[in-house]
N, C-alpha and C positions, 0 to 999 in steps of 0.2 A: 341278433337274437342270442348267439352264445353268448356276448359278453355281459348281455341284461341278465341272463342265468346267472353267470360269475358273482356279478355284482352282489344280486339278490344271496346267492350262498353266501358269500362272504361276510352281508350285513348280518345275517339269521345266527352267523357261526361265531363271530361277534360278537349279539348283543346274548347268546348264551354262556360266553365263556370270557375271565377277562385278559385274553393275548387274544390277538386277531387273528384270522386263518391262515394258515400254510395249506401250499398245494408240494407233491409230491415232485420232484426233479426230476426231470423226463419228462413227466406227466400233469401238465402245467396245468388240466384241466380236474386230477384229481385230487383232492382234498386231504390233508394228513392228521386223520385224527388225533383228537388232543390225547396228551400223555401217552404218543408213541413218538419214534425217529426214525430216520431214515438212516440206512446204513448206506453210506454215499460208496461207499469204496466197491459198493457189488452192483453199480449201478451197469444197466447195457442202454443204448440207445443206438437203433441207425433207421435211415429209410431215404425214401427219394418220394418226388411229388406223387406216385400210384401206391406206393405202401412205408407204413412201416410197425417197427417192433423195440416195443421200450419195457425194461424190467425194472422193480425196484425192489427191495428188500426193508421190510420196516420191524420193526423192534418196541416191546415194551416189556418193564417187571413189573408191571402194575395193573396190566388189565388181562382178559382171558378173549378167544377168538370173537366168543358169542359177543361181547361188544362190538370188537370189531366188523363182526358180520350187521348186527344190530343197526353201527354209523352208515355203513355203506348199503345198506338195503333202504334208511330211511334219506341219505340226503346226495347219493348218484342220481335218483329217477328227477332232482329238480335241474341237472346238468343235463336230461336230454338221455340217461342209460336207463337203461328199459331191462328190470330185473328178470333173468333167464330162469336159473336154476340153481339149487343147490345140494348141492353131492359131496359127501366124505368131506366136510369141512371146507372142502370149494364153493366159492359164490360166480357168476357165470352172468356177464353184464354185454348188453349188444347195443351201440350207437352208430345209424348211419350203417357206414363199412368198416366198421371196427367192432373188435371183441375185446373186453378188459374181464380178469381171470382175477381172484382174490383167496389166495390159499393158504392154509396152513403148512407152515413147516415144521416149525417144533413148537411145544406147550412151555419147557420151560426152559431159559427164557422164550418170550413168545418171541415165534418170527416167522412173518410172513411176506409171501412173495405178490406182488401185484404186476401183473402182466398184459400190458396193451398191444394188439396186433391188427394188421388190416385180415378183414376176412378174404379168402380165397376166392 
């Protein structure tokens, strides 16, 4: 079922834009909105089969958060994340026994932090 998910984002992400989709490093299952990056160098990742905790750090000069919030409110919930909340610029996403976190860091340049955890 997740991979029919994948599939299905990937085609939608696709046939709206013309490069095909990138998923975030660490976070094979989130999606790297177009005309941002990933700042590989601040990447974290660790865990074992009961949890784990992956960060990433993404970057653009060209868009502002409310996009960003925008992409990931409209096309997480077809991956299965189930939109929580949103606070102070933070988006707050729950799948399963995970928590993925989407926040702002700074405005300009933009950069923000995405953060997948198992819940406690």
């Amino acid at each position: 079922m997740k991979i029919l998910q994948i599939l299905c984002l990937s085609f939608i992400l696709f046939a709206t834009s013309t490069r095909a989709a990138e998923f975030i490093d660490g976070l094979d299952d989130v999606p790297l909105m177009p005309q941002t990056t990933q700042l590989h160098s601040n990447n974290i990742t660790f865990g074992n089969d009961e949890s784990r905790f992956s960060e990433a750090y993404i970057s653009s000069e060209k868009i502002k958060f409310e996009n960003i919030a925008d992409f990931y409110k409209k096309t997480l919930p077809q991956l299965g994340w189930k939109f929580v909340s949103n606070k102070e610029n933070a988006l707050h996403f729950e799948r399963d026994m995970e928590v993925l976190d989407i926040v702002l860091e700074k405005n300009k340049p933009l950069l923000v932090r995405v953060t997948l955890k198992s819940k406690d």
